[in-house]
LUMTI-497850 format. One line per 3 residues: number of its first residue (from 1); for each residue x, y negated, z negated of N, C-alpha, C. Coordinates in nm, 3 decimals. Atoms other than C-alpha are relative to their C-alpha. Example, Ala and Ser with C-alpha at 12.3 -4.5 7.8 and 13.67 -1.06 7.14 Angstrom:
// residues 2
1	0.089/0.119/0.000/1.230/0.450/-0.780/0.090/-0.120/0.000  -0.082/0.119/0.006/1.367/0.106/-0.714/-0.077/-0.109/-0.073
This chain:
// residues 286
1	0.144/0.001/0.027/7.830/-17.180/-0.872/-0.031/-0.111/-0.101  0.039/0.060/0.117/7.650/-17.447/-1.048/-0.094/-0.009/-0.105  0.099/-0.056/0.105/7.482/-17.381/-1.328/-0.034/-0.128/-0.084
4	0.100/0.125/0.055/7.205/-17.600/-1.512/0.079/-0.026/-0.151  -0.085/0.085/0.095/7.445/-17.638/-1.822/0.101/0.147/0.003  -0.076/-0.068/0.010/7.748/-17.487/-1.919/0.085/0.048/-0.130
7	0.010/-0.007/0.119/7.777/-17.496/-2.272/0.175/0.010/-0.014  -0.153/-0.011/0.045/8.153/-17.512/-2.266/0.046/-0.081/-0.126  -0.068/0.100/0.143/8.177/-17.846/-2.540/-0.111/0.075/-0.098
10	0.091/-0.050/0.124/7.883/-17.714/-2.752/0.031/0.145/-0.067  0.002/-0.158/0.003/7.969/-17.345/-2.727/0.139/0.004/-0.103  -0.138/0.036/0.063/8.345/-17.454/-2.864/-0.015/-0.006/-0.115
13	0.045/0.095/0.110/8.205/-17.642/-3.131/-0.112/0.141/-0.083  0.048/-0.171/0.103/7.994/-17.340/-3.258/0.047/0.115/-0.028  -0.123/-0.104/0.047/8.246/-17.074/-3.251/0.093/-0.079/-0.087
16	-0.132/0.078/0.101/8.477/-17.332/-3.454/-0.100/0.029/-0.132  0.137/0.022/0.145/8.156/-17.376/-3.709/-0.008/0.188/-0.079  0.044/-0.136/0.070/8.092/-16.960/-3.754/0.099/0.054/-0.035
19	-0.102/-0.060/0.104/8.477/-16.923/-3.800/-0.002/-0.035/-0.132  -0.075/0.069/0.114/8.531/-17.183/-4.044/-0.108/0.006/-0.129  0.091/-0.016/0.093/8.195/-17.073/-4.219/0.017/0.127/-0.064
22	0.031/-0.158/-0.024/8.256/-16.669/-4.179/0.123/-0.037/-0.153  -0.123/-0.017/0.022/8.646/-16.788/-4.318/-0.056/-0.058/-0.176  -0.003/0.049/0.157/8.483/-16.964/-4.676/-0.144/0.077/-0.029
25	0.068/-0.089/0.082/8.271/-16.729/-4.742/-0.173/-0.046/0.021  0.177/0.006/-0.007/7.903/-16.908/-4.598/-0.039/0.078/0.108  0.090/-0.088/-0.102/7.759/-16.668/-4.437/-0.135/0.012/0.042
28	0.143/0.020/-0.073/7.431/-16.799/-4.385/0.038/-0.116/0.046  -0.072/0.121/-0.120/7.575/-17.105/-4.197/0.026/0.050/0.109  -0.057/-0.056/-0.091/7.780/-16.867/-4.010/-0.080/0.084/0.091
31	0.109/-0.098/-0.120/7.505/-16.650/-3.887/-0.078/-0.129/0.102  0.068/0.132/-0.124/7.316/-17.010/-3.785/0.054/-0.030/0.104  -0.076/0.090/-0.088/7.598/-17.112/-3.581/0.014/0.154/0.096
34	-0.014/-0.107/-0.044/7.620/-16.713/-3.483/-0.090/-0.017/0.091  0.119/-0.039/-0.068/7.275/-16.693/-3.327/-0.018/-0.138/0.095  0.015/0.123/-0.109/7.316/-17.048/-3.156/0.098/0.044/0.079
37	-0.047/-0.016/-0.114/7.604/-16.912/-2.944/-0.047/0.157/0.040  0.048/-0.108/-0.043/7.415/-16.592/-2.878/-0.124/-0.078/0.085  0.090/0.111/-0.117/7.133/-16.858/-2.718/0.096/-0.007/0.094
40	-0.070/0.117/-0.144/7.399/-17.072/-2.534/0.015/0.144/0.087  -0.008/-0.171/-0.091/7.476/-16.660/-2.397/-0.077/0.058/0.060  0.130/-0.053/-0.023/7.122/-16.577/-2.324/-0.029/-0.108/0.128
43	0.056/0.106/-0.086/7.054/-16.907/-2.150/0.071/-0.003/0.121  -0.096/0.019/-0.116/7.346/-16.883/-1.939/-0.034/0.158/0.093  0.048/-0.127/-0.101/7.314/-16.489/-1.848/-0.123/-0.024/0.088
46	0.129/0.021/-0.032/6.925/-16.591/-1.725/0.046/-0.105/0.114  -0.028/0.063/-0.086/7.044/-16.884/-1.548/0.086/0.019/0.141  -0.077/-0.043/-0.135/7.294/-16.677/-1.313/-0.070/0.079/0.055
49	0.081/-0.122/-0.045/7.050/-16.376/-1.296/-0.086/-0.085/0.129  0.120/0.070/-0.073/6.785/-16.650/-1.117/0.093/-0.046/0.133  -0.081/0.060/-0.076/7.099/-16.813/-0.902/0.022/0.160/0.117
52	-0.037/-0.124/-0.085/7.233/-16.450/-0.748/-0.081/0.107/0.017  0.080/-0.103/-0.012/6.906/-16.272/-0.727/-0.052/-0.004/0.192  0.017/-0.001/-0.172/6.888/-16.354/-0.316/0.125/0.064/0.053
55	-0.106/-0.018/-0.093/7.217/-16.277/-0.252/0.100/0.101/-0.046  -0.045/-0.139/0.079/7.371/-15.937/-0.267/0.149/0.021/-0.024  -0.118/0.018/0.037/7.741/-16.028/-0.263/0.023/-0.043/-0.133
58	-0.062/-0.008/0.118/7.732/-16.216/-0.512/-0.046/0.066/-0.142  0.043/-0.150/0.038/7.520/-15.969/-0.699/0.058/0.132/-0.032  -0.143/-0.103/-0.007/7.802/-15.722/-0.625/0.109/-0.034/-0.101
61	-0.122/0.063/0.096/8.037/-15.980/-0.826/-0.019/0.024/-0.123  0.109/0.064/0.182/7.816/-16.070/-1.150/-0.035/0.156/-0.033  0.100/-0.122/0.066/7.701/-15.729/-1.172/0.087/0.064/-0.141
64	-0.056/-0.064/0.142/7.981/-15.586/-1.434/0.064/-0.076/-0.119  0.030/0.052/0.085/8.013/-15.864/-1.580/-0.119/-0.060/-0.089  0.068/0.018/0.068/7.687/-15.923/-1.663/-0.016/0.081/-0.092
67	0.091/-0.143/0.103/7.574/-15.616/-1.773/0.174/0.033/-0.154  -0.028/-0.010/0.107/7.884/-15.633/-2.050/-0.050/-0.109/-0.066  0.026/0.098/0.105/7.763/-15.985/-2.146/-0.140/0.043/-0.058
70	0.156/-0.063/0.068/7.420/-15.822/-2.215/0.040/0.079/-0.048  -0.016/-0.128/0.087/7.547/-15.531/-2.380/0.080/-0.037/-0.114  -0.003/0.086/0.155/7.731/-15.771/-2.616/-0.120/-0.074/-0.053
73	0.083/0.096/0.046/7.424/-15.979/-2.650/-0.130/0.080/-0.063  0.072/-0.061/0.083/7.177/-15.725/-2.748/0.068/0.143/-0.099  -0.038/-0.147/0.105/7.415/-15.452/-2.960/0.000/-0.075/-0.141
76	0.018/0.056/0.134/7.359/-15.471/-3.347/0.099/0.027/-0.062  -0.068/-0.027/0.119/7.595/-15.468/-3.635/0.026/0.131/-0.036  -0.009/-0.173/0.031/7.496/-15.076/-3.743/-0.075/0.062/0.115
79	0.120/-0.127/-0.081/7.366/-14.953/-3.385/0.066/0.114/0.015  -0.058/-0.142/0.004/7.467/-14.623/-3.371/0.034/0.020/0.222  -0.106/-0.044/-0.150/7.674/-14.468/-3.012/0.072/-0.117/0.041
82	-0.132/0.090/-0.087/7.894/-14.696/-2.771/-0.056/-0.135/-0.047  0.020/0.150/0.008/7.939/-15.059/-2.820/0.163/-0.037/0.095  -0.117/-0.012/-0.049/8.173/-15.263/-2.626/0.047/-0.127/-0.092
85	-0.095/0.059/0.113/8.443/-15.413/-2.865/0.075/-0.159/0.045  -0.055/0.078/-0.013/8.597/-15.621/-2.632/0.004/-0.040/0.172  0.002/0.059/-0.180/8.599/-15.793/-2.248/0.068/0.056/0.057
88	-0.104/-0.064/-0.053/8.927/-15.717/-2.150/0.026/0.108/0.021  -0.031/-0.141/0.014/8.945/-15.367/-2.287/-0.139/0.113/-0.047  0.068/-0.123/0.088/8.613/-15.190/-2.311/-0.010/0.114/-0.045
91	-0.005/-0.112/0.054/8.741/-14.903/-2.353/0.034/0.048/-0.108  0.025/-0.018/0.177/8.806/-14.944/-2.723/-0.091/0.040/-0.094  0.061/-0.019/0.114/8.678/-14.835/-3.019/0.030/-0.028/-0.105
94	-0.022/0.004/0.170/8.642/-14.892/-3.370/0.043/0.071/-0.095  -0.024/-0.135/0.080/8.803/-14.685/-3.555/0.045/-0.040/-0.171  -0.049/0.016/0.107/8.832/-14.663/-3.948/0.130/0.036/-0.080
97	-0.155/-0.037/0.022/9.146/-14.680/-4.097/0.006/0.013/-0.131  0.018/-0.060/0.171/9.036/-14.630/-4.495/0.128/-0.106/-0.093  -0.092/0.092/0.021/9.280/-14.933/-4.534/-0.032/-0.152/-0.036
100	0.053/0.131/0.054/9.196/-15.219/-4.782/0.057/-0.160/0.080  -0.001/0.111/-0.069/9.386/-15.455/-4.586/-0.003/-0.026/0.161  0.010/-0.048/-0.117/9.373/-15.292/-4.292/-0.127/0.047/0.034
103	0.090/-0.096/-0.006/9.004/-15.135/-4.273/-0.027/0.038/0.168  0.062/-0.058/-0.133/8.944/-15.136/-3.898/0.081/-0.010/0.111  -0.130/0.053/-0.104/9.162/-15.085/-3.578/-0.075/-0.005/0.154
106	0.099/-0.017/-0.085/9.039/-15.096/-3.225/0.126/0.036/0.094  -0.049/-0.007/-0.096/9.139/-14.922/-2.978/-0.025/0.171/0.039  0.010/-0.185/-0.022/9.188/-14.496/-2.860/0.102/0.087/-0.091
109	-0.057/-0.050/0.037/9.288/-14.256/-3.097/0.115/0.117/0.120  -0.089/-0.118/-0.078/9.599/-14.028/-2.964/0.061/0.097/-0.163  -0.081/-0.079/0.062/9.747/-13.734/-3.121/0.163/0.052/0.071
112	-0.114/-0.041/-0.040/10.129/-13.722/-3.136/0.064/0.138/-0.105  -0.124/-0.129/0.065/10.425/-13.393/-3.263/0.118/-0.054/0.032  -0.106/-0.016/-0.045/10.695/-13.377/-3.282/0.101/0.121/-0.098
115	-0.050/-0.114/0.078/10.978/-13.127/-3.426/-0.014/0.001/-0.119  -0.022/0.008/0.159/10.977/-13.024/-3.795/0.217/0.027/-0.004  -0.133/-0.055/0.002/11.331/-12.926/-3.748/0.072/-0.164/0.038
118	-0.083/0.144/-0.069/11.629/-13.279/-3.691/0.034/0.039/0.101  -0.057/-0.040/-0.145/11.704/-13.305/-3.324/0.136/-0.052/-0.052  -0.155/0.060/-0.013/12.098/-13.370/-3.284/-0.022/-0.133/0.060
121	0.011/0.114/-0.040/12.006/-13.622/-3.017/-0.084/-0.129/-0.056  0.116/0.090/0.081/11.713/-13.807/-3.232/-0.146/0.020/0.019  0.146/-0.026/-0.035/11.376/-13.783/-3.264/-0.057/-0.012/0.109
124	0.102/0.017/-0.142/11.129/-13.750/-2.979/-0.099/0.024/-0.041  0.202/-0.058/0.026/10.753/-13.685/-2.952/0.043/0.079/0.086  -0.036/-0.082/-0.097/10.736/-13.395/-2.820/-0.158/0.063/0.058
127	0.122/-0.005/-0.069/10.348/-13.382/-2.721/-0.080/-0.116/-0.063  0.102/0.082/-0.008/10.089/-13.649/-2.691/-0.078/0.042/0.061  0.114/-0.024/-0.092/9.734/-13.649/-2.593/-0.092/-0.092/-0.043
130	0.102/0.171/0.063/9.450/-13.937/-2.592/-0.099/0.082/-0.052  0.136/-0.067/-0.009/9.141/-13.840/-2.765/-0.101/-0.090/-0.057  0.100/0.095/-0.059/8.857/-14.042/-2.633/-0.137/0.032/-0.092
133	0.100/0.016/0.077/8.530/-14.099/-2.859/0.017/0.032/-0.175  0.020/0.062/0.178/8.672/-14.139/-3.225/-0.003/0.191/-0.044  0.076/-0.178/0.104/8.677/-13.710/-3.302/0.052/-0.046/-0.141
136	-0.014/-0.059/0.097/8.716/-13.632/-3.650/0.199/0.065/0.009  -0.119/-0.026/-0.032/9.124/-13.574/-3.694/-0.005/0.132/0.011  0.012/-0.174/0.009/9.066/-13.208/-3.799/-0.069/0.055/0.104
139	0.092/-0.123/-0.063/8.857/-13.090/-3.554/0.050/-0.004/0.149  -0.034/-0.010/-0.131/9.089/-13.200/-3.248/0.141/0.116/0.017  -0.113/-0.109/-0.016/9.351/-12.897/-3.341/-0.050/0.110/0.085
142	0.069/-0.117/-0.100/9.096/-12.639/-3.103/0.099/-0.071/0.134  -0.055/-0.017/-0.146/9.229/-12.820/-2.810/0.159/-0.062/-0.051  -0.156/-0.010/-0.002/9.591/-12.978/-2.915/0.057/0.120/-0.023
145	-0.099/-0.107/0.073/9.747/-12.637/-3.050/0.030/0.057/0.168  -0.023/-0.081/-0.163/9.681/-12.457/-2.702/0.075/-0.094/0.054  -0.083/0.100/-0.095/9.782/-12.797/-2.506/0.179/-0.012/-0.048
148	-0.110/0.028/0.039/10.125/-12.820/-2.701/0.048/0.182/0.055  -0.076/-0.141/-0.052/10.190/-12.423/-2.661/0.021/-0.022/0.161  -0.015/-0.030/-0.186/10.130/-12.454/-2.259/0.080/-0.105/0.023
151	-0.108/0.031/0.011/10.382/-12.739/-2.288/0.122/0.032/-0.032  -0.071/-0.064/0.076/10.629/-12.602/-2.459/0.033/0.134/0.032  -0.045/-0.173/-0.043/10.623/-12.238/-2.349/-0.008/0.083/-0.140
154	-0.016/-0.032/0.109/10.609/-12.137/-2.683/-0.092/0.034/-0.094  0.192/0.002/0.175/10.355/-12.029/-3.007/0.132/-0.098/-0.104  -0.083/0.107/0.071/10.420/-12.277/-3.261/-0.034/0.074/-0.120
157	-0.018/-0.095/0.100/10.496/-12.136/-3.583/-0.044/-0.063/-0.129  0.017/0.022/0.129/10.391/-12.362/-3.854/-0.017/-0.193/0.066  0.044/0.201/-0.032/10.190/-12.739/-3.849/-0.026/-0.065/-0.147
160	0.008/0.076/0.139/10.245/-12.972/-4.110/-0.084/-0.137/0.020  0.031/0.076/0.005/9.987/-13.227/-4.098/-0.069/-0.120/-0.119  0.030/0.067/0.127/9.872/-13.530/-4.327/-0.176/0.023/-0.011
163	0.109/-0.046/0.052/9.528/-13.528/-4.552/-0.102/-0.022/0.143  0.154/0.012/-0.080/9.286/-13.617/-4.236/0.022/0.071/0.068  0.041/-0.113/-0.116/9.337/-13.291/-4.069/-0.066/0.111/-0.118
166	0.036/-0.105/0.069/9.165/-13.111/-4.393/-0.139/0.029/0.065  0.117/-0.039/-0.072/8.870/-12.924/-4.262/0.011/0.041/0.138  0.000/0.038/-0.142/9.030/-12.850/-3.953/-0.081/0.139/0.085
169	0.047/-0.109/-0.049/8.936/-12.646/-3.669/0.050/0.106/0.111  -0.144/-0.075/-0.079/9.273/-12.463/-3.558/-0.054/0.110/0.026  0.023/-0.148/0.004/9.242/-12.121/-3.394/0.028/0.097/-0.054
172	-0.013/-0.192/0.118/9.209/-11.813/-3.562/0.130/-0.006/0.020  -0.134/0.021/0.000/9.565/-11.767/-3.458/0.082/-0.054/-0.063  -0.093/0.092/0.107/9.671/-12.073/-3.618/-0.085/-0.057/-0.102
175	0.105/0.089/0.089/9.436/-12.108/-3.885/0.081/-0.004/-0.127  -0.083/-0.002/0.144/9.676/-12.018/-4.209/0.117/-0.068/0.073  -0.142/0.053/-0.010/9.940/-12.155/-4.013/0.078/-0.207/0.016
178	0.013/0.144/0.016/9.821/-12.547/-4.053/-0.017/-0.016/-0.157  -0.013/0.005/0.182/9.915/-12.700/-4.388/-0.023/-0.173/-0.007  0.005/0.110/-0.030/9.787/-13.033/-4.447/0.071/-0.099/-0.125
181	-0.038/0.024/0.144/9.917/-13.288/-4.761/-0.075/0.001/-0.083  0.080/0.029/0.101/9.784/-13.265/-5.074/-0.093/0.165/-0.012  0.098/-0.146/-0.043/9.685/-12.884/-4.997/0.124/0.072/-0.114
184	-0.078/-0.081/0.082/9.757/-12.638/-5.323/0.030/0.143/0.033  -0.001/-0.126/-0.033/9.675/-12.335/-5.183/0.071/0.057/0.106  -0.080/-0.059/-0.179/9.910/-12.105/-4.950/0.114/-0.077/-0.035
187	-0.124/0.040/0.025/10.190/-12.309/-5.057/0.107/0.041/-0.057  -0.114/-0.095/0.085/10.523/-12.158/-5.147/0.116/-0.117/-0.023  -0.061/0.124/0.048/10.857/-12.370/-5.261/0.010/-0.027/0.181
190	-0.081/0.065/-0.126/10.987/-12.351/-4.874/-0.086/-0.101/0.056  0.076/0.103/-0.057/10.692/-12.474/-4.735/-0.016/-0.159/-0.081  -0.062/0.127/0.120/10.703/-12.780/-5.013/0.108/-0.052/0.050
193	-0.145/0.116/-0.091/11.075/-12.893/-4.916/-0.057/0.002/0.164  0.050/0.035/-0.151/10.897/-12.862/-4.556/-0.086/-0.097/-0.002  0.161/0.110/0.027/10.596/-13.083/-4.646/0.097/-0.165/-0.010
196	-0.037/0.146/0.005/10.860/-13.379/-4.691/0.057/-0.072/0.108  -0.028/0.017/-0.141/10.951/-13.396/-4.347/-0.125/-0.060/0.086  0.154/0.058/-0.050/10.571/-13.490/-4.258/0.012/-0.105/0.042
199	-0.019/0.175/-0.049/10.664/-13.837/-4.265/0.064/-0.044/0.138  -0.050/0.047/-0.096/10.893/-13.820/-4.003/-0.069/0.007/0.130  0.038/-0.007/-0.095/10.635/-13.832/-3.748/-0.037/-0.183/-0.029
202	0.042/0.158/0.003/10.559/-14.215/-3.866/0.082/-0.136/0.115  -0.118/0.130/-0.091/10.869/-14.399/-3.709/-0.042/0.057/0.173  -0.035/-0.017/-0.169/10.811/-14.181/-3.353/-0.152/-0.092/0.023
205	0.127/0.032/-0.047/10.441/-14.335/-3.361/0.027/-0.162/-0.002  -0.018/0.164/-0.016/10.551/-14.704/-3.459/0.116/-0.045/0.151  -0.109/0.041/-0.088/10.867/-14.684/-3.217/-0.113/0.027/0.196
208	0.059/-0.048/-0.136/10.625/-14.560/-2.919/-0.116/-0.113/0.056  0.125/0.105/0.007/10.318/-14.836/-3.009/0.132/-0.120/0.088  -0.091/0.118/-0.012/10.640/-15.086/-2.973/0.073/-0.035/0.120
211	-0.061/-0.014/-0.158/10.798/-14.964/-2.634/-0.083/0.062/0.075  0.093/-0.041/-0.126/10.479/-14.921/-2.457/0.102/-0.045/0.119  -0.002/0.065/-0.131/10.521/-14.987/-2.078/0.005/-0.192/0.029
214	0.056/0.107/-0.008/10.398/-15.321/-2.098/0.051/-0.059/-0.132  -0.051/0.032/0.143/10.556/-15.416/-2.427/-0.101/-0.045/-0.157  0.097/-0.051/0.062/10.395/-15.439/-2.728/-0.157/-0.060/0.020
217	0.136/0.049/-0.077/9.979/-15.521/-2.693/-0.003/-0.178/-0.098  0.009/0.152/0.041/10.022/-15.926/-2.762/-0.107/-0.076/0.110  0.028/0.087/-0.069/9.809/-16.225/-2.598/0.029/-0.006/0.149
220	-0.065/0.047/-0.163/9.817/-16.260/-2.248/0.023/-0.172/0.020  -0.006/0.151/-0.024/9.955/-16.629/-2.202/-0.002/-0.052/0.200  0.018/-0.015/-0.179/9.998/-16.800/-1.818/0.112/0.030/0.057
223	-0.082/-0.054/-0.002/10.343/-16.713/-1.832/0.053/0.157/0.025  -0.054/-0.211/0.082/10.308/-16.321/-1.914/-0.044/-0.010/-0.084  0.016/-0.022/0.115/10.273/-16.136/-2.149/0.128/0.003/-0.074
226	-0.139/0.054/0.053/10.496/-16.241/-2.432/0.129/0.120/-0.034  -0.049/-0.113/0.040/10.781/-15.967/-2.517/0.080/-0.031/-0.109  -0.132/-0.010/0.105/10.998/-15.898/-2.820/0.067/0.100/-0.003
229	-0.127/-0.098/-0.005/11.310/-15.761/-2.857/0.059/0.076/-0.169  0.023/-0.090/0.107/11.361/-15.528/-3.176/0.163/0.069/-0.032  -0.108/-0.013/-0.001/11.766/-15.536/-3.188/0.057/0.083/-0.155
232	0.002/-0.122/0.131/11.731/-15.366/-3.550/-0.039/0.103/-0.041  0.123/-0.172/0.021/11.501/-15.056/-3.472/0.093/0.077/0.017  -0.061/-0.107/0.037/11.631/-14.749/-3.591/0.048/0.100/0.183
235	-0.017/-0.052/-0.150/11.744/-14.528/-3.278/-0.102/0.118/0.026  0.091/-0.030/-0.014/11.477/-14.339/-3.119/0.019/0.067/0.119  0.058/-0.040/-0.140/11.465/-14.127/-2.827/-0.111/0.017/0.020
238	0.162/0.104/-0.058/11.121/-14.263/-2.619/0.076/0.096/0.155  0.051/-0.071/-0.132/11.051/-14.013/-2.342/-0.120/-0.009/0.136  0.094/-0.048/-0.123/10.892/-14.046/-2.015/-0.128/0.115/-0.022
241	0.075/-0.114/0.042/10.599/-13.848/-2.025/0.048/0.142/0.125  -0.063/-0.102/-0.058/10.770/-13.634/-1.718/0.148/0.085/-0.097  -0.094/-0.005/0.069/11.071/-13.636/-1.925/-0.046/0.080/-0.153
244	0.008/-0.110/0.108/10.922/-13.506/-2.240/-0.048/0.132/0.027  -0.023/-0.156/-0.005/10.805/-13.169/-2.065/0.106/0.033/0.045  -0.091/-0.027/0.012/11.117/-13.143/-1.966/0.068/0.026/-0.083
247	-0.072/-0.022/0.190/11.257/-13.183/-2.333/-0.058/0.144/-0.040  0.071/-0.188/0.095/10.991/-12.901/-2.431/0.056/0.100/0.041  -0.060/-0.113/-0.063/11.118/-12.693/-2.200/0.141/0.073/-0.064
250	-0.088/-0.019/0.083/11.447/-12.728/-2.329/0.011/0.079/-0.108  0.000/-0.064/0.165/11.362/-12.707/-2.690/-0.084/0.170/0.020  0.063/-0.125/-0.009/11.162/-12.379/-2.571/-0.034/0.046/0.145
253	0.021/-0.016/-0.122/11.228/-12.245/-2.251/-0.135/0.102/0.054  0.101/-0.008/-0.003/10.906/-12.143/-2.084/0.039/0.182/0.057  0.004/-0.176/-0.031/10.926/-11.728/-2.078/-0.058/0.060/-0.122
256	0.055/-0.030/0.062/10.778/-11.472/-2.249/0.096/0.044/-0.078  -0.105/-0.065/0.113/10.969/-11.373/-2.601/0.019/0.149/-0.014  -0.011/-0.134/0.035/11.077/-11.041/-2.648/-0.039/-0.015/-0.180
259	0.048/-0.029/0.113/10.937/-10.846/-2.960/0.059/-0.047/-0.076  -0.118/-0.006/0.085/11.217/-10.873/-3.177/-0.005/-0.180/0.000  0.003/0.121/0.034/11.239/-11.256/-3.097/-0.082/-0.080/-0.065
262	0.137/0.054/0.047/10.871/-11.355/-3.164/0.003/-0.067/-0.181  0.011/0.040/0.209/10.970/-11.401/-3.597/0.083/-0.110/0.012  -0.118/0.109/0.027/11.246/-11.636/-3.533/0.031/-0.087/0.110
265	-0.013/0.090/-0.122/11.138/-11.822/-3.198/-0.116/-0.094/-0.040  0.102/0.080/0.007/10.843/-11.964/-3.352/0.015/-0.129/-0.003  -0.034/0.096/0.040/10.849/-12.329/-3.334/-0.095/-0.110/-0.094
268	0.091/0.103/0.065/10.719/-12.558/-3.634/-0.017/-0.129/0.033  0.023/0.135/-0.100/10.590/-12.887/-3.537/-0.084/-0.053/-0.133  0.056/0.103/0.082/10.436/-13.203/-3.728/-0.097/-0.052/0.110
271	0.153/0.073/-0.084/10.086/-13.296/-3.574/-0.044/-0.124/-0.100  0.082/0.109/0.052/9.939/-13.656/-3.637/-0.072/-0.063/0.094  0.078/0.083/-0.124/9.649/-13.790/-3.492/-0.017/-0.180/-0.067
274	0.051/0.145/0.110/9.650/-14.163/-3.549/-0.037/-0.111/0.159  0.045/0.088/-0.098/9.515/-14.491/-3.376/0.094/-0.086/0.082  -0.063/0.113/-0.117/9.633/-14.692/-3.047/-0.045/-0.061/0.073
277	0.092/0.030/-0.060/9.539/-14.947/-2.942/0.048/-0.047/0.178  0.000/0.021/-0.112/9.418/-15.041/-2.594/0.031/0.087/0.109  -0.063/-0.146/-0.073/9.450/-14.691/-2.454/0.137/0.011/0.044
280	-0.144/-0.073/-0.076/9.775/-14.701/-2.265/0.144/0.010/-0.088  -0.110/0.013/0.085/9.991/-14.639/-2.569/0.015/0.106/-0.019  -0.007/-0.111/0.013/9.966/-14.316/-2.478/0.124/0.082/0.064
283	-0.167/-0.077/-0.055/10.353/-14.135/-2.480/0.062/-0.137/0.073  -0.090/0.080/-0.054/10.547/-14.438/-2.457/-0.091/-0.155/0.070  0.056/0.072/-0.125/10.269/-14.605/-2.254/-0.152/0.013/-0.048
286	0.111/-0.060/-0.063/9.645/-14.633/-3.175/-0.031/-0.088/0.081
């Protein structure tokens, strides 16, 4: 299609200008040079709209990409509900990470577990689940607690999670039985030497971001996508997501407990909900 300009040398040349203005700190430069490639964007969307308004194929083509280049071109800074973050992946989000050098991540929060207890063979996750629109960490224990029991076969006996599950909204069932860090109350010494085990849900979440499917989320070049190899990472068992209900099973074969067993079958678990990005970093695959 040919279009009445194409702003490819000018358009260059103004994204170079609003980095190198954004990057020293002028930010009224940077908005000038901002709002001139939000034109060259305007002028161009208008100019295809007028080109493919006879013809319904290609109409069919332009259609989902337009409608994200307009939905980048009119969303604001603080508009409140969906925005799309990114071309490739709109299904991201923004999520805050309360991290001075880190403050913002993009992508789908997931919540991973795994045992409080050392496996012999090595750590695993032993439930994942994506959870889509940014919840509140605390308030996604209503549906993980059930989803991990009906995995598992099992009631889980005790959740050690970090400070952003305070406020949560575990079931009656398991409402004294979630302990988050930094929590005085309800605490005895055991649970304490248990609380230092919390951490070990950190390495299954970095080792899982790292051996996605697709390896980790880098640049797409014309080659591939680039991969690295990680010949010093700690050892990790990285489960299939068929493969880890299988593990659960294992660790808790799926029957009902006799009375007598129910005190000493319970299984404790470490819940963390944290961010991944580009959705499919979900179990192997924020």
């Amino acid at each position: 299609m040919d279009l009445r300009q194409t702003y490819v040398r000018v358009g260059k040349l103004a994204l170079i200008k609003h980095q190198r203005y954004a990057h020293a700190k002028q930010f009224k430069r940077a908005n000038k040079a901002l709002r001139k490639l939000k034109t060259y964007l305007g002028r161009t969307l208008r100019d295809i709209s007028r080109r493919i308004a006879s013809d319904a194929a290609l109409d069919a083509i332009f259609k989902w990409p337009l409608y994200q280049a307009s939905a980048m071109l009119e969303q604001r800074p603080r508009q409140r509900g969906r925005k799309i973050w990114s071309l490739h992946a709109p299904e991201v989000e923004c999520i805050g990470k309360g991290k001075a050098h880190a403050p913002y991540e993009f992508g789908v929060k997931v919540s991973l577990a795994t045992t409080l207890e050392r496996s012999k063979g090595g750590q695993f996750a032993l439930h994942a689940k994506a959870l889509p629109g940014n919840p509140y960490d605390g308030h996604t224990l209503a549906t993980v607690i059930p989803d991990m029991e009906e995995t598992i076969g099992n009631e889980i006996g005790r959740i050690l999670a970090d400070a952003g599950y305070r406020g949560h909204n575990a079931p009656e069932s398991h409402k004294f039985r979630a302990f988050t860090a930094g929590q005085k109350r309800r605490i005895t010494p055991a649970i304490k030497r248990q609380m230092r085990r919390r951490s070990a849900i950190e390495p299954v979440i970095g080792h899982i971001k790292a051996r996605a499917p697709d390896g980790p989320q880098l640049p797409r070049r014309r080659a591939g996508r680039r991969r690295q190899r990680h010949p010093g990472r700690r050892r990790l068992q990285l489960l299939a997501p068929a493969q880890l209900v299988q593990a659960a099973f294992v660790a808790a074969p799926c029957r009902a407990p006799k009375p007598a067993e129910i005190a000493r079958s319970l299984t404790p678990f470490i819940v963390h909900g944290r961010l991944e990005p580009l959705g499919k970093a979900l179990v192997a695959g924020n």
